[in-house]
N, C-alpha and C positions, 0 to 999 in steps of 0.2 A: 337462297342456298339450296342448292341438292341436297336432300336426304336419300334418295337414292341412286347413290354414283355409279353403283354396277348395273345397274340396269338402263336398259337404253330407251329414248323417246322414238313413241309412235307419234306419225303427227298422219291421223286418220280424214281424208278426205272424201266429201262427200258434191257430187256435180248435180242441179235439179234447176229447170225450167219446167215451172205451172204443174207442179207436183204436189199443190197446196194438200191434197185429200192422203198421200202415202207418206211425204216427208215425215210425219210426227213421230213412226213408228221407228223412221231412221234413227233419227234424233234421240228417241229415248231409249234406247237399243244402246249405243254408245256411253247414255246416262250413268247407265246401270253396271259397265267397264267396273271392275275392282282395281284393275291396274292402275299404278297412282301417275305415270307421265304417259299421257298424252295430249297431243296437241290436236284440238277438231276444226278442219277449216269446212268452211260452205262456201260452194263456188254454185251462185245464182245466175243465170243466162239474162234476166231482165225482165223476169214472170209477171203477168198482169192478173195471177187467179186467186192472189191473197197465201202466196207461198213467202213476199216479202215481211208480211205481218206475223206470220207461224216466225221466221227467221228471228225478227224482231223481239218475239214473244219470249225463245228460248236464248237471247243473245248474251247473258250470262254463263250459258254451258259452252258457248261457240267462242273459239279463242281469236280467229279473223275470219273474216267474208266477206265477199262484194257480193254486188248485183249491176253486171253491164251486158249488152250483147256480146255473143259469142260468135263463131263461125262453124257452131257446133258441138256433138259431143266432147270430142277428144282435143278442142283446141281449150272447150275449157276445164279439161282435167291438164293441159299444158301448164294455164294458167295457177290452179291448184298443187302442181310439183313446183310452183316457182314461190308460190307463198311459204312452202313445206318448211319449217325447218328440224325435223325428227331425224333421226338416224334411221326409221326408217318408214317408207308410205306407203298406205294401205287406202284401197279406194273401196268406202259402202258408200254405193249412191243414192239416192234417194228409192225410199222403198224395197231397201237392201237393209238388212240388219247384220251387226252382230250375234253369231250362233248361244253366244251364253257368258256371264258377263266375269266368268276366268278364262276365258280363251288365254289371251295374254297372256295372262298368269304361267299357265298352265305350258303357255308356249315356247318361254322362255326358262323354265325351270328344266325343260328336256335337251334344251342346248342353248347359250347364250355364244353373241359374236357371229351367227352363218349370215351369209350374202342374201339367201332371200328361204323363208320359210311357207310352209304348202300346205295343204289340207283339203276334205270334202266340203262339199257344197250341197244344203238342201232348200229342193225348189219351194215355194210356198205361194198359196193362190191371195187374193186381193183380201183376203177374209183375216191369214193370216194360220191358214191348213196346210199342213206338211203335204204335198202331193207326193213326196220323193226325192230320193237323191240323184243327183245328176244323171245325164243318162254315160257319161263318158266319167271313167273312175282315175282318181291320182293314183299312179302306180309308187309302190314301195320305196322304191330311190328314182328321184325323178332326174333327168340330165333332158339339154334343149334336142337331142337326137328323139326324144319319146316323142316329140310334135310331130315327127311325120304322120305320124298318127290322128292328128286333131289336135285341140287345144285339151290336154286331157286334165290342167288343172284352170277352174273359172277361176276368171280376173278379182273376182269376189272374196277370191279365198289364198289369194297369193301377196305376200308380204315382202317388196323386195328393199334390200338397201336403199340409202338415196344417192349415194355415189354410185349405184349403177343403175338410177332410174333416168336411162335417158329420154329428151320427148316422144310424144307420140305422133308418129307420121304421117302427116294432116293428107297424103294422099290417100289414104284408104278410111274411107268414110265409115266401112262397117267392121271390117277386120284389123284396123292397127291394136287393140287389147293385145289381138295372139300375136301381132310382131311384137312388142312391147315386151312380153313375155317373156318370148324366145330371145329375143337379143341379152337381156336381162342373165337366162340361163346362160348363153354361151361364153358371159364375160363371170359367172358368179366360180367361186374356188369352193364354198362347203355350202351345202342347197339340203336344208332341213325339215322331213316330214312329220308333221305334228301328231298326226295319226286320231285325226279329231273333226268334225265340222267347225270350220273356221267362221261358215256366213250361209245366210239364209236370202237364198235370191229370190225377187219376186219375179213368178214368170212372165215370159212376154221381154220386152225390152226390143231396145233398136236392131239389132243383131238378128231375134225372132222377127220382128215386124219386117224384115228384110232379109230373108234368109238365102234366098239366091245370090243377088248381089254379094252379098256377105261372103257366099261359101266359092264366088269366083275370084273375092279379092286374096282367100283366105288362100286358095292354090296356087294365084301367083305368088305370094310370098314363100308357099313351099318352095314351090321351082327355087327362085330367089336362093334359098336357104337349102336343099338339099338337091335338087338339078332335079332338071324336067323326068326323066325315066325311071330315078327314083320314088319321085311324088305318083308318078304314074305307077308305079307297084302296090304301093302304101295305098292307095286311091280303093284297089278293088276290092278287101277286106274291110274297109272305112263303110263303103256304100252298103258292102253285104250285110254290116254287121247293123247299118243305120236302117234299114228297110226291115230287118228282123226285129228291132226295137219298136218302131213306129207300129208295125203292127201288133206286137205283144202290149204295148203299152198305150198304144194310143193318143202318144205323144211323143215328141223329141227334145 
């Protein structure tokens, strides 16, 4: 029986192949959730570095998982929205944490019922040292028109329904996140800023590992979504402001 009817399930997913050394901090990050429903799934790609044994080891905290091959990142985060059964999914991936363990909490006491809920993201090295907050900030009320901009809220830290999580578009090998997103926005009615770090990402990831590739699939989707001349507008304050960063900081 529900003790908590008003409040709604998280069913929090997490995607890792041969992540055996970063997954534990996933894992215990979500532990430590005060929030009383949530559902934790682990979608295993068919790891051979002893990430099935950690899996094994925590399979009491873990409410389903497999381990098969994949065709990929995002095909098996496809798979993970199809085991989902929460109202709504949230994806820490392996070596990805929860920001603090009333996010939740916290998140839903400032609005309960929006379509999908937002927040910052702080980056964190292999050590588990705050490097920073993103280099691109959640703006104040966010709607899917702010993407001409970039993906200005991480995948990490974005909460959407599951009636409008549709899959992820196994054609864009580095960039479906920011479709995923954006399509998300453009069908959501009330889109709730938490005004909080929602997740702690570890840097690097496919996206970095790949950042060309990435940021050509990422502007076709703009075209896609906002037409070629517009993305070509958006594009030159994007690069100015990305080349001013990279060198103030030293990173992106």
């Amino acid at each position: 029986m529900n003790s908590h009817p008003q409040l709604p399930k998280v069913s929090i997913i997490t995607v890792v192949f041969n992540a055996r050394a970063t997954l534990e901090r996933t894992i215990q990050s979500i532990q430590r959730l005060d929030y009383p429903l949530v559902e934790y799934i682990v979608v295993d790609g068919g790891s051979t570095d002893g990430t099935l044994q950690l899996i094994h080891q925590y399979e009491e905290q873990i409410d389903q998982w497999i381990s098969e091959p994949d065709k990929g990142l995002y095909d098996a985060m496809n798979k993970g929205l199809r085991m989902a059964t929460g109202d709504y999914v949230w994806f820490i991936n392996a070596g990805d944490e929860v920001a603090a363990p009333e996010v939740l909490t916290r998140l839903f006491e400032r609005a309960c019922g929006a379509d999908i809920y937002y927040g910052d993201t702080m980056i964190v090295d292999l050590e588990g040292n705050e490097i920073g907050h993103r280099r691109l900030s959640p703006p104040v009320n966010l709607t899917w028109k702010d993407f001409r901009r970039g993906m200005l809220v991480s995948h990490q830290s974005v909460l959407v329904a599951r009636h409008l999580a549709s899959p992820y578009d196994l054609r864009y090998r580095f960039s479906a996140d920011y479709d995923w997103v954006l399509s998300a926005l453009k069908r959501a009615k009330q889109v709730v800023n938490g005004h909080m770090v929602l997740s702690r990402f570890l840097d690097g990831g496919l996206t970095k590992k790949n950042i060309l590739p990435g940021l050509k699939e990422r502007f076709n989707i703009m075209i896609k979504n906002f037409g070629f001349f517009s993305t070509i507008f958006h594009h030159i304050p994007i690069t100015c402001k990305f080349i001013c960063y990279l060198l103030l900081n030293r990173r992106f």
